[in-house]
C-alpha positions in Angstrom: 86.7 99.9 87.1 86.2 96.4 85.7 89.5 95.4 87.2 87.8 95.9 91.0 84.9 94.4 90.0 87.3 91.1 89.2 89.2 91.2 92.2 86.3 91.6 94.5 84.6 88.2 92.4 88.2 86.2 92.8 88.5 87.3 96.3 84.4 85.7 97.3 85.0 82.6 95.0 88.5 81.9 97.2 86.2 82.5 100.4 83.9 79.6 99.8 86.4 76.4 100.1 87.1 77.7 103.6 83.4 78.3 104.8 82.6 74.8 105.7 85.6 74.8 108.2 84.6 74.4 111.8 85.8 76.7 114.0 88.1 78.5 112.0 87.6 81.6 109.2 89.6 83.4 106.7 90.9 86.8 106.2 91.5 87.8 102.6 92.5 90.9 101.1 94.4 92.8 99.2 97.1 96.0 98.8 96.7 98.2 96.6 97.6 102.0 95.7 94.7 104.0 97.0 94.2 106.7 94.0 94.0 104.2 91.4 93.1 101.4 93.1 95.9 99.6 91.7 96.4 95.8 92.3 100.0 95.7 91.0 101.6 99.4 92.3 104.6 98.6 93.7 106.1 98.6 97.1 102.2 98.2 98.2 101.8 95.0 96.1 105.0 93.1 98.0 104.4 94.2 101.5 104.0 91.8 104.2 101.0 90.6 105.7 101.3 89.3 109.7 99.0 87.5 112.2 99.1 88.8 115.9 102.1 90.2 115.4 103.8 87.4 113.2 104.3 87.7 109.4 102.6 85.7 107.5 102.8 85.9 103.9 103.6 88.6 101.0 101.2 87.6 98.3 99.0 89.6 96.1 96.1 89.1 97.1 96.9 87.8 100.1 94.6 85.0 102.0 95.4 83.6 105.7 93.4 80.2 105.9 92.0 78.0 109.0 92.2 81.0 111.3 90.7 80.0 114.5 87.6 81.8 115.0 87.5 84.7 117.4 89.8 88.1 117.8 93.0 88.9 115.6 95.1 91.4 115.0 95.9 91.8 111.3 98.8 94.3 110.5 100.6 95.3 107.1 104.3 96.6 106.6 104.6 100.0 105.6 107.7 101.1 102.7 109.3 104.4 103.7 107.5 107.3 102.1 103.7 105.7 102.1 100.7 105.9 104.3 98.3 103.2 104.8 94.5 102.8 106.0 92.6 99.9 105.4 88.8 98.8 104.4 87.0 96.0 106.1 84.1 93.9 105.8 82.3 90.7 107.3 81.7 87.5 104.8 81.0 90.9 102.5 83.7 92.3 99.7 81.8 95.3 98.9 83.2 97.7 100.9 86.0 99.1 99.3 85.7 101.9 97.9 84.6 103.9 101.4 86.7 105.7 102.5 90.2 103.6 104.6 90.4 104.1 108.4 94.3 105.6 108.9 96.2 103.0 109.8 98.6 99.7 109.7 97.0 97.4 112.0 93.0 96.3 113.0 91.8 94.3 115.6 89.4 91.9 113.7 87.1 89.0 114.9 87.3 86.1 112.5 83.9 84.7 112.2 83.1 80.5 112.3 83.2 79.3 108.9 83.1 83.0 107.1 85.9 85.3 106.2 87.2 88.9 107.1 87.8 90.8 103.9 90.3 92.9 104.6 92.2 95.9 101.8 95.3 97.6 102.5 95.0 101.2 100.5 98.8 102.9 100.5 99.5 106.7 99.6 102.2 108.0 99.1 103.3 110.9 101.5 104.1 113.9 99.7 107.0 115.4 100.3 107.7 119.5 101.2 108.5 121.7 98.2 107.7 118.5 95.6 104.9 118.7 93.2 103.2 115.3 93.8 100.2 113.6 91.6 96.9 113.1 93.5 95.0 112.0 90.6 94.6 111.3 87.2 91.4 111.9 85.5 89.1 108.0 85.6 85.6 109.0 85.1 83.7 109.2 81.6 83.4 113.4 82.9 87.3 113.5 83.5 88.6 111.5 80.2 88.3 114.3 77.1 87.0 112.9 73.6 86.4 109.9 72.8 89.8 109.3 72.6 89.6 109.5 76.7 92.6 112.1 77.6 92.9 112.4 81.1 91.5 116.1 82.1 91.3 117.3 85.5 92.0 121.0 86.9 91.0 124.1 88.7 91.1 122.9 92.0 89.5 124.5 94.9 89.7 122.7 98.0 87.8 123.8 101.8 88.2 121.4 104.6 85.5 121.1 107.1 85.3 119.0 109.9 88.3 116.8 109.0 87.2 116.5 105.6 88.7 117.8 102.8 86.3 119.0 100.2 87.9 120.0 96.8 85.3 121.1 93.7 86.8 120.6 90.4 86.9 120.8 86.7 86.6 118.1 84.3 86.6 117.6 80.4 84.2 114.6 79.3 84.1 112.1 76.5 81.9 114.3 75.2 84.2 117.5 74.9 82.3 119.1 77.5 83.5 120.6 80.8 81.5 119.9 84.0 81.9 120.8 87.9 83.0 117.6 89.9 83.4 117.6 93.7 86.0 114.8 95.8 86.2 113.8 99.2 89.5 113.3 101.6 90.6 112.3 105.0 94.1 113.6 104.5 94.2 116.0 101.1 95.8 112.9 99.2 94.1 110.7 98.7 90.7 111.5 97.0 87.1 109.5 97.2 84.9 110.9 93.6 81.7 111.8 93.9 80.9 112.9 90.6 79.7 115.6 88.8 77.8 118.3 90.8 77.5 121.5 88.0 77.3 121.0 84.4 76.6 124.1 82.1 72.5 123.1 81.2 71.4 124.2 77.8 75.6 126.2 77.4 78.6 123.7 76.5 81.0 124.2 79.7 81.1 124.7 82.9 84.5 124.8 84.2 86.5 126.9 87.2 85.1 127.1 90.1 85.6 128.5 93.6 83.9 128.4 96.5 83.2 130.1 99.5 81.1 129.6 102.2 79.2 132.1 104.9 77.3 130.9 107.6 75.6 128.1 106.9 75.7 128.7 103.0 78.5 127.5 100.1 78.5 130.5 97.4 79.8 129.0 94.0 81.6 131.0 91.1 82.5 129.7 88.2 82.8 130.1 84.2 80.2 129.1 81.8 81.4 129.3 77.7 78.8 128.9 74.7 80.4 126.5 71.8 81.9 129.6 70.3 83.7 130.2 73.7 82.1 134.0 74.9 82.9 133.4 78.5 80.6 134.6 81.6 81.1 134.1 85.4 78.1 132.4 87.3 76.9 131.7 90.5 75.4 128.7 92.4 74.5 128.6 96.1 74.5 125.5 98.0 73.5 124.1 101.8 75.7 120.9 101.8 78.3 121.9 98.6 76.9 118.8 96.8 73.2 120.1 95.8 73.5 123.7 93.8 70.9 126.1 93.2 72.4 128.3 90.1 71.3 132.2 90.5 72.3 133.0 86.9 75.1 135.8 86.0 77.3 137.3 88.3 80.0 138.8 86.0 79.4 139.2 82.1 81.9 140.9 79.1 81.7 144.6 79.4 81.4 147.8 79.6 85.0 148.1 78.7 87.2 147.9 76.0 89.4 146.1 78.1 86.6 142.9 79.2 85.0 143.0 75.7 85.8 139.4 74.6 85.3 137.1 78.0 85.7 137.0 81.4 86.4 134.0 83.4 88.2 132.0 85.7 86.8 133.7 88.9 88.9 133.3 92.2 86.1 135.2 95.3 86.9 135.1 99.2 84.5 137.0 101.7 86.5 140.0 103.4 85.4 142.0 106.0 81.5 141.0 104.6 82.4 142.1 101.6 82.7 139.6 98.6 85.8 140.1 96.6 86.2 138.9 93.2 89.5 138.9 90.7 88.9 137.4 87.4 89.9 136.6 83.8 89.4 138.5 81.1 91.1 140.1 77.6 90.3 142.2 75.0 91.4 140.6 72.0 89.9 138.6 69.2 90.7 135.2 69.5 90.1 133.0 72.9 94.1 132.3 73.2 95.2 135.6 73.1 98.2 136.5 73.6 99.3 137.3 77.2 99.3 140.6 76.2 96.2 141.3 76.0 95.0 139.2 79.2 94.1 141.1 82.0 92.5 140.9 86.2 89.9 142.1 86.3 88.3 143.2 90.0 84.4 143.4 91.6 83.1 143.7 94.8 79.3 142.4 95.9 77.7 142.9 99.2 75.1 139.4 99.2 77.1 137.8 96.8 74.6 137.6 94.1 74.8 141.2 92.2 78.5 142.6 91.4 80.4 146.1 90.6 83.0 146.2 88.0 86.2 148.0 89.3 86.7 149.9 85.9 90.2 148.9 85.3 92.0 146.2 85.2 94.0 145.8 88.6 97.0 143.4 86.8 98.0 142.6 83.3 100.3 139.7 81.6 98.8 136.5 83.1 95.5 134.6 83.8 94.1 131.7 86.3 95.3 133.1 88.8 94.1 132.7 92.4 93.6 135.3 95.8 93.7 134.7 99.5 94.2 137.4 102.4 96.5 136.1 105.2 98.2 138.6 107.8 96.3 141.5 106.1 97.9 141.0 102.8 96.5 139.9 99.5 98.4 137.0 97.9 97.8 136.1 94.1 99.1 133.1 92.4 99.4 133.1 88.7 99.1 130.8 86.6 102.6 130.0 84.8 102.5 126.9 83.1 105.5 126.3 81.4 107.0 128.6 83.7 106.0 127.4 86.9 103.5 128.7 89.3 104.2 132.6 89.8 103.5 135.4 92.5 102.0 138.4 93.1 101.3 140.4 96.0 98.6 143.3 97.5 98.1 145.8 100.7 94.1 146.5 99.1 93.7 143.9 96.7 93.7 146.5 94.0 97.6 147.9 93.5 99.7 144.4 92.9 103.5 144.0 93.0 105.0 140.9 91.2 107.5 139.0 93.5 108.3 136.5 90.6 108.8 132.4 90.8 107.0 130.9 93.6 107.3 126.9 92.3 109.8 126.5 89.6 108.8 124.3 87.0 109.7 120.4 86.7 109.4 117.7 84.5 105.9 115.4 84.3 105.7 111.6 85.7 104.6 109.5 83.3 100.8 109.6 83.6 98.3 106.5 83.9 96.3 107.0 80.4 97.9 109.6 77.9 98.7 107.8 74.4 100.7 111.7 73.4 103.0 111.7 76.6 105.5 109.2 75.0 105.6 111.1 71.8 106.0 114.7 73.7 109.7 116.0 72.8 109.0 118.6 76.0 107.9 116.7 79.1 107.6 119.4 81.2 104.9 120.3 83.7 103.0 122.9 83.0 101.0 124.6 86.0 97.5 125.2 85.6 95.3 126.6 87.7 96.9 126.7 91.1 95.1 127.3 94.2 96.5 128.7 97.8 95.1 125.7 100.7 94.7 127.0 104.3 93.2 124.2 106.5 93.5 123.4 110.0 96.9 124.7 111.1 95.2 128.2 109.2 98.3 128.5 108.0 99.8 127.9 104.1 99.6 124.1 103.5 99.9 123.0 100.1 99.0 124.6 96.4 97.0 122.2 94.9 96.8 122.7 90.5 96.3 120.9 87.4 99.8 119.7 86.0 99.6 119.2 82.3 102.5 118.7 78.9 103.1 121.5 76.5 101.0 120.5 73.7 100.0 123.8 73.1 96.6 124.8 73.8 95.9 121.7 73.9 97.4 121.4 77.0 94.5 122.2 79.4 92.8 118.6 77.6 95.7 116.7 78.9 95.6 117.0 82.8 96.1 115.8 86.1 95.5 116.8 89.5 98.7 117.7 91.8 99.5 119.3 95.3 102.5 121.1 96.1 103.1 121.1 100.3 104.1 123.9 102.1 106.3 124.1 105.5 104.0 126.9 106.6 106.6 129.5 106.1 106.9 130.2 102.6 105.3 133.6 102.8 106.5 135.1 105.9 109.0 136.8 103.8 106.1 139.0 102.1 104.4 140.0 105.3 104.7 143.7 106.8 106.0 142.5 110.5 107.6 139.0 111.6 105.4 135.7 111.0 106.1 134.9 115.1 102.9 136.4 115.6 99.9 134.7 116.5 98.6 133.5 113.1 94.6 134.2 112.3 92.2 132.4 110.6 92.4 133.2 106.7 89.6 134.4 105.1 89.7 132.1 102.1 90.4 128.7 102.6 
């Protein structure tokens, strides 16, 4: 991000005029749009900037000069429809890319002849029932080819101790796929960490999900050879950052029906029982047609070795994702063109289709695609959705990877998206009336 790396030298080389002043300091900053970092997003960018309580100046970036020296409050306006938190440092300007404090206003104590460095990072507040953009793809892992298409999906996100944790897939500049893993305070806006599985001596690694028991994070997840023979592996983890792969869990086979690849694992622990639906098809060709995909189903008692239900428990679709909620299986399928469908279980075995869940919509215009002006179809495909319970334990959101129609080519040309929930969007499927008290889900 060469464009940071700019600001933050602009931003200490407007500091030092005002370090020889006696008794009086400066505080400097910035707005920007927190995803991107964005110095020029707009409203962020024209918001007003004010000094105990009185506004001072609307500029970008923004620097308040001979402050007398002691304790200020700094506070930011906020456009309808964003959040805000901000980044602070001391006569420093390196610490902005931590994670903001929520928040429009700091108390800050303006230092003699130094400067407060101060960063306003907005978000926009996604609405109920809208499919909202979280991220585009930015790291060398997330841009595919050289040619750097943005390529991020197959979300799965846990929060833990008010962090959001969300493990991810990502195509490289170097066409291959790797496991990345993000950071939130509010499941919007998203601090990288980088790649955490890659596929070793394979080409991709790619789709995973994650659960965790006790003190341990259980990872599943596809890893493909160049000519794209699928298998499902497994990681385990104490801190869901450092993996320890345990080889195979699910490989093509026995039957006719799972001959060609399996892949695309969603697992949740139920009853201490770990439960796993996956991809699979028993054509020729790696984009077969959805006729010949199928769901596979296995069970595993430590997680590690698996049992092959021997037939396919649904048929038509793939990516799809499971949760258990009220003592009924929900599956999301993967749509794309068609939007984000539904499908739904009393044993996680016999599944009824209950049809269009999130209808489909057309695609913003993403940050670094060179084939999205060219696209006659701009609409959104869904890929890869994923059911988020978190602290209300209760439907939240449906995070996915949003991509155009450029055929199968589609899954290289990606971005990250959430979809909130009200919280009541499945009460309709459930056996008795949602009033009662609601339990804690057994997949996040």
């Amino acid at each position: 991000m060469r464009y940071i790396e700019l600001a933050v030298i602009a931003l200490a080389f407007h500091a030092l005029p005002f370090i020889a002043l006696a008794q009086t300091g400066v505080v400097q900053g910035y707005k920007v749009k927190a995803s991107s970092m964005d110095l020029n997003a707009t409203p962020p960018s024209w918001e007003t900037i004010s000094l105990d309580g009185t506004p001072q100046t609307s500029a970008q970036p923004y620097f308040l000069t001979t402050v007398s020296a002691g304790t200020h409050t700094i506070s930011v306006s906020v456009p309808s429809g964003w959040s805000v938190g901000y980044t602070l440092c001391y006569n420093d300007t390196s610490c902005h890319t931590m994670t903001p404090t929520p928040g429009n206003s700091v108390s800050v104590n303006v230092p003699t002849g130094g400067y407060v460095d101060l960063w306003w990072h907005y978000t926009p507040i996604a609405p109920i029932h809208t499919l909202t953009k979280i991220f585009d793809g930015t790291l060398d892992y997330e841009l595919y080819t050289p040619q750097r298409i943005p390529n991020v999906y197959a979300p799965h996100v846990l929060y833990e101790d008010g962090i959001y944790k969300m493990w991810y897939g990502g195509g490289g500049t170097d066409t291959r796929d790797r496991i990345l893993y993000a950071e939130s305070s509010d499941g919007l806006n998203w601090i990288k960490k980088g790649a955490v599985i890659d596929a070793g001596s394979d080409y991709n690694a790619n789709d995973p999900t994650v659960v965790k028991v006790g003190n341990t994070y259980y990872m599943y997840f596809t890893v493909s050879l160049v000519s794209l023979i699928d298998r499902i592996e497994s990681a385990t983890s104490q801190d869901g950052i450092h993996w320890t792969k345990r080889g195979a869990a699910i490989e093509i086979g026995p039957y006719e029906w799972n001959a060609r690849f399996v892949a695309r694992p969603t697992v949740i622990y139920d009853d201490g029982i770990f439960k796993m639906w996956y991809d699979t098809t028993s054509g020729t060709d790696y984009f077969a047609p959805i006729t010949e995909q199928s769901i596979g189903y296995a069970t595993s008692s430590d997680g590690l070795v698996w049992n092959k239900y021997p037939n396919p428990v649904f048929s038509g679709f793939a990516a799809v994702d499971v949760t258990k909620w009220q003592g009924v299986y929900f599956m999301l399928l993967q749509g794309a063109w068609q939007g984000t469908l539904l499908a739904t279980s009393a044993d996680g075995i016999s599944w009824q289709s209950k049809g269009t869940l999130i209808s489909p919509s057309l695609m913003p215009k993403p940050e670094n695609d060179p084939l999205y002006d060219s696209a006659t179809d701009k609409t959104l495909g869904h890929l890869t959705p994923f059911f988020f319970f978190g602290p209300t334990q209760k439907p939240e959101a449906i995070y996915m990877g949003g991509g155009l129609p450029y055929g199968a080519a589609a899954y290289n040309h990606s971005a990250m998206y959430v979809y909130k929930l009200d919280g009541s969007e499945l009460n309709q499927f459930l056996p008795t009336a949602a009033s009662i008290q609601t339990p804690a889900p057994t997949s996040p």
